[in-house]
N, C-alpha and C positions, 0 to 999 in steps of 0.2 A: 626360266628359259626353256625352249625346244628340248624337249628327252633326248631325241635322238638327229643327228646329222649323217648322213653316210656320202662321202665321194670313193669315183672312181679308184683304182689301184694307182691309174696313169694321172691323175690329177696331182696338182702340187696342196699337199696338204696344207705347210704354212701361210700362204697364199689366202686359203678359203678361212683358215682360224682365225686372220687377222682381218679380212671382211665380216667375217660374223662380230669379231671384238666391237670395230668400229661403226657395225650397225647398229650393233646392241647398244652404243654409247651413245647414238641419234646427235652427232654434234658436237657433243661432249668431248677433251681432250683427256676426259681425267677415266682412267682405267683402274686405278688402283684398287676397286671394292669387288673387283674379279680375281678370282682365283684359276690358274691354269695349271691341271695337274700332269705331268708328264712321266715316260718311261724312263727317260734319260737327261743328264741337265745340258747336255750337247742343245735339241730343241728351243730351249730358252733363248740361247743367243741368235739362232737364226730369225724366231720370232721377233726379237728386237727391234733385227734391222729390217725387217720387212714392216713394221710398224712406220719405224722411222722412217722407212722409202714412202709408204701410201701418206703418213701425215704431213711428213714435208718440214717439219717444227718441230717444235720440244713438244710435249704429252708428259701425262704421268701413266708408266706403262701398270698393266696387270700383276698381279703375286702371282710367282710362279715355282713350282714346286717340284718336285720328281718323289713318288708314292715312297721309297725311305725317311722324306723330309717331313709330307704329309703325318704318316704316321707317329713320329714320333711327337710332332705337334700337339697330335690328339691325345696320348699319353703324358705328355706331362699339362695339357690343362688340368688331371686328375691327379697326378703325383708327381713328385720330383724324381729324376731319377738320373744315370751317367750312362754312357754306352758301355760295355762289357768288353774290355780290351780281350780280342782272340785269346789269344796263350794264356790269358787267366781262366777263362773258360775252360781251358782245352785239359790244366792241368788238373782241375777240381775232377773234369771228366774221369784223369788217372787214377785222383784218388780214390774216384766213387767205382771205377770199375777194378781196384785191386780188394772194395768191400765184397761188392755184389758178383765180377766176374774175374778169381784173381784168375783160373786157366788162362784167360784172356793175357795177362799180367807177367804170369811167370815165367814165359822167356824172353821176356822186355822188361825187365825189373828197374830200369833206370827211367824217367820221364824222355829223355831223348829217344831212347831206344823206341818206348811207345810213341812216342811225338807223331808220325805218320796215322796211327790207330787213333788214335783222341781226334784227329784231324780230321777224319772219315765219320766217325763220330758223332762229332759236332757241329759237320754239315748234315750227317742226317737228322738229326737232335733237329737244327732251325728248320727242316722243310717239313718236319712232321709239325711244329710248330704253326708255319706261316700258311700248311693246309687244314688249322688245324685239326688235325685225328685224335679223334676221342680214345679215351682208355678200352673201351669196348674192343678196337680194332687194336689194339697193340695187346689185349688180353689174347684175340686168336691166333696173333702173331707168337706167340708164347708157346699157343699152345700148339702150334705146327713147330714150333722149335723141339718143344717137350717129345714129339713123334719123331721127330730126326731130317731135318731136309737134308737133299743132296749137298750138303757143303760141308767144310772143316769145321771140327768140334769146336772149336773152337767161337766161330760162325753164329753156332747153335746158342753155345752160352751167352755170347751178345745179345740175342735175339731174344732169350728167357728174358733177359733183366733189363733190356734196352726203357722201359716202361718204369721201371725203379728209378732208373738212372736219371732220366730225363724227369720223373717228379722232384728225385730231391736235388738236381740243380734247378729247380725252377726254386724252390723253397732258399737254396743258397743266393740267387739273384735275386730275390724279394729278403731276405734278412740286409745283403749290400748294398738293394738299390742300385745293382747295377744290370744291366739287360743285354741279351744277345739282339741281333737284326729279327731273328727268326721270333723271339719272346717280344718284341715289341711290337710286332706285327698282331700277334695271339692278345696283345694285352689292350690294343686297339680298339680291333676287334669287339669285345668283351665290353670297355668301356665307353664306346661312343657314345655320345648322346649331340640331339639338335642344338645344343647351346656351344657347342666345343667350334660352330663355325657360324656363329650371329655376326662375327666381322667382315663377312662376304657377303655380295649381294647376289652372286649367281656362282658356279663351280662349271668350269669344262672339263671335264674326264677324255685326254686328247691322244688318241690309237694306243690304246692298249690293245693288246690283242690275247693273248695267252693270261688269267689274272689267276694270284691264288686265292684259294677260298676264303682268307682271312679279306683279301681284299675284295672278293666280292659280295660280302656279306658289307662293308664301311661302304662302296660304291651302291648298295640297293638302299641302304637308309640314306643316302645324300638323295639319292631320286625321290625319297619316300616324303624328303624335306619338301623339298618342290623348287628345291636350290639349284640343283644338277644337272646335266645334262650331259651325253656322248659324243664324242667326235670319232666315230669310225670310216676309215679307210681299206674299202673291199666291200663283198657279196657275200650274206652268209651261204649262199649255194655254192659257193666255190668253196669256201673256209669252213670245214667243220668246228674249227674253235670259234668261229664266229657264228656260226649256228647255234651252239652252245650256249652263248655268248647272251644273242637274240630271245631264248627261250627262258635264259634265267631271269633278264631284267625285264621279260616280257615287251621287247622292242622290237622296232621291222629293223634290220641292216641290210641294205640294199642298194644296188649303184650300178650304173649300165657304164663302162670304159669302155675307151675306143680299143683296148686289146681282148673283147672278147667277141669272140662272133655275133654280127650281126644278119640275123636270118631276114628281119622286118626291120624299118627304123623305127625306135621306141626312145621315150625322153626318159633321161636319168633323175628317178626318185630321189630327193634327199631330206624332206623331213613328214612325220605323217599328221601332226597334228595342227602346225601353221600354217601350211600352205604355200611354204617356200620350195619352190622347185629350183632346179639348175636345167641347162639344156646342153647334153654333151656332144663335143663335138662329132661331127659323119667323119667315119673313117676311111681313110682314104685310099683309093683302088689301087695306089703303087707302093704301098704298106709293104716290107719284104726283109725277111730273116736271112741271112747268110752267114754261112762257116768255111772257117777257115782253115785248116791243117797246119800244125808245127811241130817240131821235133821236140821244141823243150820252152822253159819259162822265157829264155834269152829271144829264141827265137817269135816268140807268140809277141812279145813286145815288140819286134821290128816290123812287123805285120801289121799293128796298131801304130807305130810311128807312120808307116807307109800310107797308113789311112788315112790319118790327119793332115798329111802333106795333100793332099788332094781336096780337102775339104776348106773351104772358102775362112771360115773360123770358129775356133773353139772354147766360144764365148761359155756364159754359165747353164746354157740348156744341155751342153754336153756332159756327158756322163760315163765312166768307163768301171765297170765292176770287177772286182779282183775274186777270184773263187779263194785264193790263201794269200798270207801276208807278205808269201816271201817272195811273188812275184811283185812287188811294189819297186820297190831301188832298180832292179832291171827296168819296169817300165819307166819311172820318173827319168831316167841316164836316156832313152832312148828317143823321148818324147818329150822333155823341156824345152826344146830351142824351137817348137811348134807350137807350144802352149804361150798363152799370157797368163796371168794369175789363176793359181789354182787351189785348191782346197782337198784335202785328204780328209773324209768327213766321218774314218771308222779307224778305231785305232790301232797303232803300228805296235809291235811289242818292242818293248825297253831291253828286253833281250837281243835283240836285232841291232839295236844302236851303236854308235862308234863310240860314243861316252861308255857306255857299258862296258863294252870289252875293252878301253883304257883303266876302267875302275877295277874290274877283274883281275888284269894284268898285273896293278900296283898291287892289290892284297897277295893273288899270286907271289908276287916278288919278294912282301914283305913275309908272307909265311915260308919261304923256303930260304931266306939268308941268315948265313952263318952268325955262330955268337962273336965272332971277329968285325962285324957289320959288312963283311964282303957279300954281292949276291954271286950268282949262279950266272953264269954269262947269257944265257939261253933266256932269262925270267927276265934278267934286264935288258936287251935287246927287244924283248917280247915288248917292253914299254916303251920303248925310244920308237 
């Protein structure tokens, strides 16, 4: 397939993936020997229905993946193995860091008390993994510890042994067979080969944008296959990570949107070696930003409800972007009886929820009542 595609920032991506799907099929309802690999498994389902909407019928749709699922795929065609539950990880961490850093250790002598430090750990442990960095660079790391950086002793000692640590839990998840996200990303990596995906007949690699090195080292042998191909959204002139991006897999990424100035008119690039062009839309001479002033999150949503009342309707080309979560419930309370069916398409936290703080409540209640079974009038009222 095409190496590379690049649309607009302003373009609807799933839109153009599902034109390409259905071109590439020339006719064909049957999709299933394509593989679509994505960031997120949100993607997927909107892919669906846009499938569904251009085909009109049933189809057999493409494999579709999210780069966690990918990977592990390609590691167990080489081994068997389990995923590495957190907290098992975290504790072998403990152990290995009361061998190699107990300073670290001794005023957290219990696993709990460490629990936060294994945790920190552990996440660094998988991104030095999923980037993988060689021992070379964790030996310098050593040795600007062994000199002293600006931080707590303690700091220091992690940093001496961090490189110990992280070999012999790699040795302890290779005796278990059981792996972190970060170690099976590295283990991927390491073992690909072109026969781990003969069940595919082409691969779209669809906006990533940011990749780690582990992934981009699995993403340059799918191109190398002649399987692969890119689906980027944006200009590497505008995106440095996409410049980056551009120079490693030796691709053009390029795309003219109607949001960025237009000096001359010029047709939007999207692939360099077939010869499929796009042509983007002229942007339009009453184009216009406006801001609004408010005092607070309540109020910013009444300003947006004010909007909508004036605007004819707010079908699905409308879009309203939240900078934090916790202006959500204000705007939803403000602006539902203006809306028809809507979709929240980034996620709320579970901490926010009215089920939450009902579940909170009950443990709440149950941890502070009496050995009599009486509660506390304040813990149960909290529940009612």
């Amino acid at each position: 397939m095409d190496n590379c595609i690049t649309i607009g920032i302003d373009e609807d991506l799933i839109k153009k993936l599902a034109a390409v799907l259905i071109e590439k099929a020339g006719g064909s309802r049957d999709l299933s020997r394509t593989l679509c690999l994505f960031s997120n498994r949100r993607a997927s389902l909107f892919l669906i229905k846009e499938l569904s909407k251009q085909f009109g019928s049933s189809y057999f749709p493409p494999k579709m993946m999210i780069d966690d699922d990918f990977v592990s795929e390609v590691v167990r065609a080489h081994t068997d193995f389990s995923a590495m539950p957190v907290q098992e990880s975290q504790y072998i961490i403990y152990n290995l860091a009361k061998k190699h850093a107990p300073s670290l250790v001794r005023k957290r002598p219990k696993f709990a008390d460490f629990l936060s430090w294994a945790q920190e750990i552990s996440s660094f442990i998988d991104q030095l993994d999923m980037e993988a960095v060689d021992d070379k660079a964790l030996a310098e790391l050593k040795s600007h510890a062994q000199i002293g950086l600006s931080v707590p002793d303690s700091i220091n000692q992690l940093l001496k042994n961090v490189g110990r640590i992280r070999e012999e839990l790699h040795k302890e998840m290779e005796r278990r067979k059981q792996y972190s996200r970060g170690y099976i990303y590295l283990k991927a990596a390491e073992l690909f080969e072109e026969k781990d995906v003969e069940g595919y007949e082409s691969i779209i690699i669809c906006n990533f944008f940011y990749m780690q090195r582990t992934e981009k080292e699995i993403f340059k042998r799918l191109l190398e296959c002649g399987k692969a191909g890119f689906l980027f959204q944006g200009d590497a002139k505008d995106w440095p990570t996409l410049k980056e991006n551009a120079e490693y897999f030796n691709v053009e990424i390029r795309a003219y949107s109607t949001l960025t100035s237009f000096a001359t008119a010029r047709p939007a690039l999207c692939e360099q070696s077939s010869g499929l062009r796009l042509t983007a839309p002229e942007p339009s001479a009453t184009q216009k930003i406006q801001f609004y002033e408010a005092a607070d999150k309540h109020a910013e949503a009444g300003i947006v409800k004010e909007l909508m009342k004036k605007m004819p309707s707010t079908g699905p080309d409308t879009v309203v972007v939240l900078p934090e979560y916790d202006a959500l419930l204000p705007l939803v309370a403000q602006t539902a009886p203006y809306m028809d069916d809507f979709n929240i398409s980034l996620g709320y936290r579970l901490t926010r929820s009215s089920v939450y703080y009902l579940l909170m409540s009950i443990f709440k209640a149950q941890n502070s009542r009496k050995k009599n079974g009486q509660y506390y009038s304040k813990d149960y009222l909290e529940v009612l």
